[in-house]
Each structure stands twice: as C-alpha cells, then as structure tokens.
C-alpha positions as CSV (number, residue, x, y, z in Angstrom):
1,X,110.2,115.3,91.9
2,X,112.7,118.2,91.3
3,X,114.5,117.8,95.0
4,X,116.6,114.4,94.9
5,X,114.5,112.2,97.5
6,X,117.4,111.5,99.6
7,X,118.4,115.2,100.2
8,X,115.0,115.7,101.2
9,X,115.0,112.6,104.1
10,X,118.7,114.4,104.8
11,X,120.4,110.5,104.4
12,X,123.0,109.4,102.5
13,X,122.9,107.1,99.5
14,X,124.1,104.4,101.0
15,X,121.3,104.8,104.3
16,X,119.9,101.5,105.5
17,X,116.2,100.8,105.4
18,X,116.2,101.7,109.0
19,X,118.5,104.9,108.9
20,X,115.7,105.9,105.9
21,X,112.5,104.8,108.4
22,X,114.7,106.5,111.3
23,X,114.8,110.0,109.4
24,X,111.1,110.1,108.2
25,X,109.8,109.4,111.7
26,X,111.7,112.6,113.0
27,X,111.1,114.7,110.0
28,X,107.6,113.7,109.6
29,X,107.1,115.1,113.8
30,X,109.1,117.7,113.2
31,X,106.7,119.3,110.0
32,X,103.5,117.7,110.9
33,X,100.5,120.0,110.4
34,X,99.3,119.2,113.7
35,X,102.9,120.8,115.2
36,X,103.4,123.5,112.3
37,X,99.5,125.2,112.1
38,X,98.8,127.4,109.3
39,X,102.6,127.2,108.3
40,X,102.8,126.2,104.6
41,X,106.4,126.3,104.4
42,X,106.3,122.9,107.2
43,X,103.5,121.5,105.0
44,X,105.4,121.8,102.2
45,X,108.6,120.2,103.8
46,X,106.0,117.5,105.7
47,X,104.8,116.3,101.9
48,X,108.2,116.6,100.4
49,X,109.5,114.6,103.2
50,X,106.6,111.6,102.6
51,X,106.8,111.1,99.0
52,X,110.8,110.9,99.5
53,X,110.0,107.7,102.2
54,X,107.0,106.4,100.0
55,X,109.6,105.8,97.5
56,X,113.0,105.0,99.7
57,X,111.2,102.9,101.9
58,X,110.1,100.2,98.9
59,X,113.2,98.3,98.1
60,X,111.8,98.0,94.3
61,X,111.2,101.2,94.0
62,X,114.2,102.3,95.6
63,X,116.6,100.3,93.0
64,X,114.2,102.3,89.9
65,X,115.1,105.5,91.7
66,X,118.4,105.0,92.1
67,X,119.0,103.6,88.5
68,X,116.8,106.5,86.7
69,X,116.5,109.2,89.1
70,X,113.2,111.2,88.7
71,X,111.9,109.5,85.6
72,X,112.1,106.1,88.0
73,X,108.0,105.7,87.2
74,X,109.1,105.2,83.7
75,X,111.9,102.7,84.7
76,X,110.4,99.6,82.7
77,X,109.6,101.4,79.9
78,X,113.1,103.3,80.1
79,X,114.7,99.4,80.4
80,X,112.7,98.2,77.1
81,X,113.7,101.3,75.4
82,X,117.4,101.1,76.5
83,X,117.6,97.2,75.5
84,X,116.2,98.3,71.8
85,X,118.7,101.5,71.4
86,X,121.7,99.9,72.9
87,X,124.4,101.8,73.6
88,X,123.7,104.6,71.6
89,X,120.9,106.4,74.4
90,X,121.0,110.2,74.9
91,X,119.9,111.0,78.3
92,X,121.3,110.1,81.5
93,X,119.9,108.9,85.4
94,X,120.4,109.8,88.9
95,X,123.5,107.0,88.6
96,X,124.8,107.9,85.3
97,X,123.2,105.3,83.3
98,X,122.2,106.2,79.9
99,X,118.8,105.4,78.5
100,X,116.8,105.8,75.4
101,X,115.3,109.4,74.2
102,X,111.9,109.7,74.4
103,X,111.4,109.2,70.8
104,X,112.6,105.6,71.6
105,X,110.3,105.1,74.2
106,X,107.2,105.3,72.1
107,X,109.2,103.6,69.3
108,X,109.0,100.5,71.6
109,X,105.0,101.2,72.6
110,X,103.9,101.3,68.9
111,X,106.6,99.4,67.0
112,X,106.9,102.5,64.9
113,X,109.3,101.4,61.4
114,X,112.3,103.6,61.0
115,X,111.2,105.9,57.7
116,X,107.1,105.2,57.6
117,X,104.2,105.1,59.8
118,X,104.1,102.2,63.0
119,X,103.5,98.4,62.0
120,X,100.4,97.1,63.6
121,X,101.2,95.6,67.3
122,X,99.1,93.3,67.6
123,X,97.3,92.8,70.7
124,X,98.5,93.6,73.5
125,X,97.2,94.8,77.1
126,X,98.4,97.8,78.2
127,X,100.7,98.8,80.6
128,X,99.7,99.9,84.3
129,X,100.1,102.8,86.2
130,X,100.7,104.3,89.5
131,X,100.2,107.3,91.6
132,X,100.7,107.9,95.1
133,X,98.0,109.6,97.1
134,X,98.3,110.8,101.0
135,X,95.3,110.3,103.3
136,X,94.9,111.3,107.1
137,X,94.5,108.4,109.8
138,X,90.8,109.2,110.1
139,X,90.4,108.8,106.3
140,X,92.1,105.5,106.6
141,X,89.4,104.6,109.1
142,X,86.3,105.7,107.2
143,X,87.1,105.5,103.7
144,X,87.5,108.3,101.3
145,X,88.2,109.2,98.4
146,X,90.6,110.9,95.7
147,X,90.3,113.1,92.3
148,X,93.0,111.8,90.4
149,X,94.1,114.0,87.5
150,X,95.6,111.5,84.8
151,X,97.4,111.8,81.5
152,X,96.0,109.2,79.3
153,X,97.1,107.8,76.1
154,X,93.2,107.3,73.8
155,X,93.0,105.8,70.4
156,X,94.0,108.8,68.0
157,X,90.5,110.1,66.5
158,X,91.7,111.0,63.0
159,X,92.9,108.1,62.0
160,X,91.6,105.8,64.2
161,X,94.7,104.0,65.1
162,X,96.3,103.7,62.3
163,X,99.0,105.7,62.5
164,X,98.2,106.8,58.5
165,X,95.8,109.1,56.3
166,X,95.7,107.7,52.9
167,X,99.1,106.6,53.2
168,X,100.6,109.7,54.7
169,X,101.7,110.1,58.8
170,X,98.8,111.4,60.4
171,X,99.1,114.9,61.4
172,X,97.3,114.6,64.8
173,X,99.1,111.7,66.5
174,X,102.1,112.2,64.5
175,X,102.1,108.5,62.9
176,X,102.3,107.3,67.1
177,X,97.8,105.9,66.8
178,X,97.5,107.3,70.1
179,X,97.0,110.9,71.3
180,X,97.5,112.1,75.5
181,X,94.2,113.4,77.0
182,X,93.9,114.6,80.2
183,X,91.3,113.3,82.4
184,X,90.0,113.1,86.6
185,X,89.1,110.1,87.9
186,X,87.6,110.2,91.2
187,X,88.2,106.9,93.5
188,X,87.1,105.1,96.0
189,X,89.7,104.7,98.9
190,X,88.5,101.4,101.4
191,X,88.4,102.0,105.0
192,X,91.5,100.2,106.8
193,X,94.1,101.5,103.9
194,X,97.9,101.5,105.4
195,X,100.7,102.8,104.1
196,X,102.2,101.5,100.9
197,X,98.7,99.8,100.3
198,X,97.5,99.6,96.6
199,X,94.1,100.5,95.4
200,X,93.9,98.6,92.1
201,X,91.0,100.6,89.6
202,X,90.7,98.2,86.6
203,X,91.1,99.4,83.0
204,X,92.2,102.4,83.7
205,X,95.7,102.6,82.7
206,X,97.3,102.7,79.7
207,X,95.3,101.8,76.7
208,X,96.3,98.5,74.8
209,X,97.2,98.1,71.7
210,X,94.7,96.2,68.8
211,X,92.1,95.1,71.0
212,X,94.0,94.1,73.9
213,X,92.6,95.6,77.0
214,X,93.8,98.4,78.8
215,X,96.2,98.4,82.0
216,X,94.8,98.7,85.8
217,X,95.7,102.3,88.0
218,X,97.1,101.8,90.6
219,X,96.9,104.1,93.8
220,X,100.1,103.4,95.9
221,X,98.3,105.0,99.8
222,X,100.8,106.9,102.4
223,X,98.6,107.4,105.7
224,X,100.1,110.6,107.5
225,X,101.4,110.3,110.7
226,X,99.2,111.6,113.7
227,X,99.1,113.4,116.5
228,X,97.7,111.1,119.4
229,X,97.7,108.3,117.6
230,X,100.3,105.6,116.9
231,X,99.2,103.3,114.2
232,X,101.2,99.7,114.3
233,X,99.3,97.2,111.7
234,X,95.6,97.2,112.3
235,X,96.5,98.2,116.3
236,X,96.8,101.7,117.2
237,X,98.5,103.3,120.4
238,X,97.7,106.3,122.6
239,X,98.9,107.8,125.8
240,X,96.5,108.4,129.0
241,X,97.1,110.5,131.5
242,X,96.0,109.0,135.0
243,X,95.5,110.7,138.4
244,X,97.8,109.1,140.8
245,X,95.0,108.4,143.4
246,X,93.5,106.4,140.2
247,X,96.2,104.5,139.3
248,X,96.8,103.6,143.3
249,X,93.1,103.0,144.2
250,X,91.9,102.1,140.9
251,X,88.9,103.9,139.2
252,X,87.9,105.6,135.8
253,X,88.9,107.7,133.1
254,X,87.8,108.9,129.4
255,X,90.0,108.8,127.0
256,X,90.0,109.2,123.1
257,X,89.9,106.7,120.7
258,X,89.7,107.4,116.8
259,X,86.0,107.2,116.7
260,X,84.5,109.0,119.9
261,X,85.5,109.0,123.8
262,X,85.2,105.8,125.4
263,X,85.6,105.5,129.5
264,X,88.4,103.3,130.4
265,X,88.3,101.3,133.8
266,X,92.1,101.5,135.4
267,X,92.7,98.4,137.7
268,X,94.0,99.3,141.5
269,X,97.9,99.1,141.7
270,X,98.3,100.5,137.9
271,X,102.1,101.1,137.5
272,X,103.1,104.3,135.1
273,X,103.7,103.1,132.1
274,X,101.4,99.8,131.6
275,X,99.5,99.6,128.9
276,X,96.2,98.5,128.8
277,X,94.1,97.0,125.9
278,X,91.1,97.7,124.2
279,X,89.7,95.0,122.0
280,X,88.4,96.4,119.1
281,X,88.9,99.6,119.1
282,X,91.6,100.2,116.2
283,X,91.7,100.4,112.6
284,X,89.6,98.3,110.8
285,X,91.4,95.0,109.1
286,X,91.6,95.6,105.4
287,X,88.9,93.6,103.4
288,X,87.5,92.1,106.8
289,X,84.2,93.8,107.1
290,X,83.6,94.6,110.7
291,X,87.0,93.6,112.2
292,X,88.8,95.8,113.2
293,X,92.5,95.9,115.9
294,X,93.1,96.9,119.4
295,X,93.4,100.4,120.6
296,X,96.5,100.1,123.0
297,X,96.4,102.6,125.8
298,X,99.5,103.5,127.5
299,X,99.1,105.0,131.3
300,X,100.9,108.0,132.3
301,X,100.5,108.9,135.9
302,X,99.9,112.2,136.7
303,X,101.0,114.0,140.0
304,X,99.5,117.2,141.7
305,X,100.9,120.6,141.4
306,X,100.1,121.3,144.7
307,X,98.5,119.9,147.9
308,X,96.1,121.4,150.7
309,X,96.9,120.7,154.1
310,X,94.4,118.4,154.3
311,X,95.2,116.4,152.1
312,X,99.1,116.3,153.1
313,X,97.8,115.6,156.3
314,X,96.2,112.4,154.7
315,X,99.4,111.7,152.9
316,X,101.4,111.5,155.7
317,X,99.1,109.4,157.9
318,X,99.6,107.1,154.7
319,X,103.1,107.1,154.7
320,X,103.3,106.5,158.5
321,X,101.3,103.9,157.6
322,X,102.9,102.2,155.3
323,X,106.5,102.7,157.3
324,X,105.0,101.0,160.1
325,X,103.5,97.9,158.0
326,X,107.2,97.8,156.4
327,X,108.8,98.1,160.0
328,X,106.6,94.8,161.2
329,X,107.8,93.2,158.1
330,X,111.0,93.6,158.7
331,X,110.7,92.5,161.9
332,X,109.7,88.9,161.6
C-alpha cells in the first residue's frame, strides 16, 4: 500500500494497541458504506482505513511493517536476503533499515552461484503466503467465498528446472528454474470467520524446490463493521427500541436478528438500558457445526411525541396514584 498505514488510521508511530483500535472504530463509522451510500470516495477511505488496522492491529505484523515498510509481506524473505548480503544492501524500509536488492532475494530462493546458473537446492517445501480478504457480517454468517488473483512462481517450462540449456542460462527463467504466472483461485470462506481469522488452502503457495512440496495460502479475514449489529466473539449486540407502556407493563416486540425477525417478549418493570439475551441467536462458533452465540439485545425506551387528552387523563390518574401509594408509605 502506497499511503503509510499509520497516516491513513491518523495515529502516531508510537500509538498504543488501543489508541490504533480507538481510531479504526471511529474511522470505520465515520466511512462505512452503510453511512456514506453511493459515495466512493468514503468507500475508498473505509477500505484504506481497514487494511491499515488489519495490519497495525497484529503485533507481528506490525513489527514487519515498521521494519520494512510496504514490502513488510516480504519481511522474512527480506531478513534471509539481508543476513546473506550483509551490510552491503541497496534499498531501504519505512525505518531506514537497509535490505538486500531483489536480485538477492531470489539468490537466496534458488542458491543461484555468482558467475553460472543456480546449484541444485535440494528439497525443500516452499514458502507460504498470505492475502487479506474483507467480508460483510452476513458473509461471516453464511459462508462465502473469494476469487483470489495470485502471482505464482511454476517450474520454468524450458528447461524444466534446471536453470540451464545445454550448459547455457536459460533464456526464459533467466537461470532462476522458476517462471511467475498469474492465476485465480476461488475459495471457500467457512461460516463463523472473525476478523484476523486464517483460511489455510493447502499447496497453494509458493512452489518448492526439488520435490519438496509447495507452501499453503493463507487468507488473513477482516469482517466489516455493521450497521445494527455489534459483533463481540461469537455474541452479537443490537439496540431495541421499546414503547414505554411495554417496558412498564411488559409485552412484545419484533426485532431483527442477523437471520430474520424474531418476536422478543419484554418482562414488566424493563428499565431503559437492560439488555436482554437471546440464546442462540449470534454468529456461529467457528468449526462447531450448529453452535452458534447469543444475540444480546439492548432496550431503549421510547416516549411519545404527543398525547391525547385521554390518555393524559389516564396519566394523571396514574400519577395521583402512585403519589398517594408513596404518601401512605411515608406515612407508616
């Protein structure tokens, strides 16, 4: 990513985990689709502004950023190349630190000798990879999936390998034994995904070397943010609005829950405010078929805008009512 990721969560270098969490939660309201419609500008901003926390908000990854800047994917390749230049590296990180050309890099992956075509590496798996994928809450529930567009490194067809055409550098691969490719991939995300899950597809990173196998992908998940719903581990939150005869009499309302409309009973004496649970009715538990959180439901009692006569009438023969029971209290 061109825009340095901590311009783009508007925090300092030095920002704490939570100052980082703190500035994505406002950000990620302030440019949500749901709040910015039609206005590409805010969903351009609202992705920016998640790939910068997918990556500040994972101490590991955080440390790789901060050493290599944008090339942070690359960070233990970067480190291997580095350790076999030494101090003579020509390219520079977000931090200064200098690290090994690129030339280096797949000097390192192939063992390539200084003046002839690479030595043979043996066998040896290949290396994995990640990319990071964004999914909406109801995607997390059901499932979905994602094309994945990859760069992959595949056995060099003219010379097989090798490296070497009749003792010559191959032309195609350049002496390297491996040539990119670009490919799609389309995979399979589970229902119950959170954020900063992995989906692990096997064998298809990077190729090995000899006949070692090849590396795993790795899709790193960030589940958007939502409009009504709140999603805390497996439980998710909402907000109910409650009429305030309801909440004082008890009785019935439907709300929404992230699969369909569900009637909730409200219990006589609700206080604003209370929450009140609803077994089952969250996300579903990640590799746990068929169990799923709570749906949380948080009561907000609503007053009318106006009131007939009749019905202050009614009012006030409640209040009078409740004034005298309070006046008998008092005086026993």
């Amino acid at each position: 990513m061109a825009k340095d990721l901590y311009d783009a969560l508007g925090v300092p270098r030095t920002a704490s985990a939570k100052d980082i969490k703190a500035a994505y939660r406002r950000l990620a309201r302030k440019f949500h689709p749901d709040v910015n419609p039609n206005d590409k500008a805010a969903e351009s901003r609202f992705k920016e502004v998640n790939a910068a926390h997918e990556v500040l908000s994972d101490p590991d990854k955080r440390k790789k950023y901060d050493k290599w800047g944008d090339r942070w994917e690359m960070a233990d390749q970067l480190e291997a190349a580095q350790a076999g230049r030494g101090a003579g590296a020509a390219f520079r990180g977000n931090g200064g630190e200098a690290f090994g050309d690129f030339g280096s890099i797949f000097d390192s992956f192939f063992r390539r000798e200084r003046g002839g075509p690479r030595a043979q590496a043996g066998n040896r798996r290949g290396q994995d990879v990640e990319t990071s994928v964004e999914v909406s809450l109801e995607e997390a529930f059901h499932g979905t999936s994602r094309t994945v567009n990859l760069q992959t490194q595949e056995v060099c067809p003219t010379c097989g390998g090798s490296g070497e055409i009749a003792g010559a550098i191959c032309h195609t691969c350049e002496g390297m034994g491996a040539v990119a490719r670009p490919r799609r991939l389309e995979v399979r995300i589970p229902a119950g995904v959170k954020t900063g899950s992995r989906v692990r597809v096997a064998g298809e990173g990077r190729p090995g070397s000899g006949k070692g196998a090849a590396g795993d992908l790795y899709l790193v998940v960030t589940v958007l943010p939502h409009g009504r719903f709140e999603r805390k581990g497996d439980d998710l939150h909402t907000e109910a609005e409650v009429p305030f005869l309801d909440a004082i009499l008890g009785g019935e309302v439907t709300v929404n829950t992230i699969d369909g409309r569900v009637a909730l009973r409200i219990p006589e004496l609700t206080q604003n405010g209370r929450q009140i649970r609803l077994g089952g009715k969250g996300m579903p538990v990640l590799g746990a078929q068929g169990k799923r959180g709570d749906l949380f439901v948080k009561v907000r009692v609503s007053l009318p805008d106006a009131l007939t006569p009749e019905e202050r009438e009614h009012l006030e023969a409640l209040r009078k009512l409740r004034q005298g029971a309070a006046s008998h209290q008092e005086g026993r």
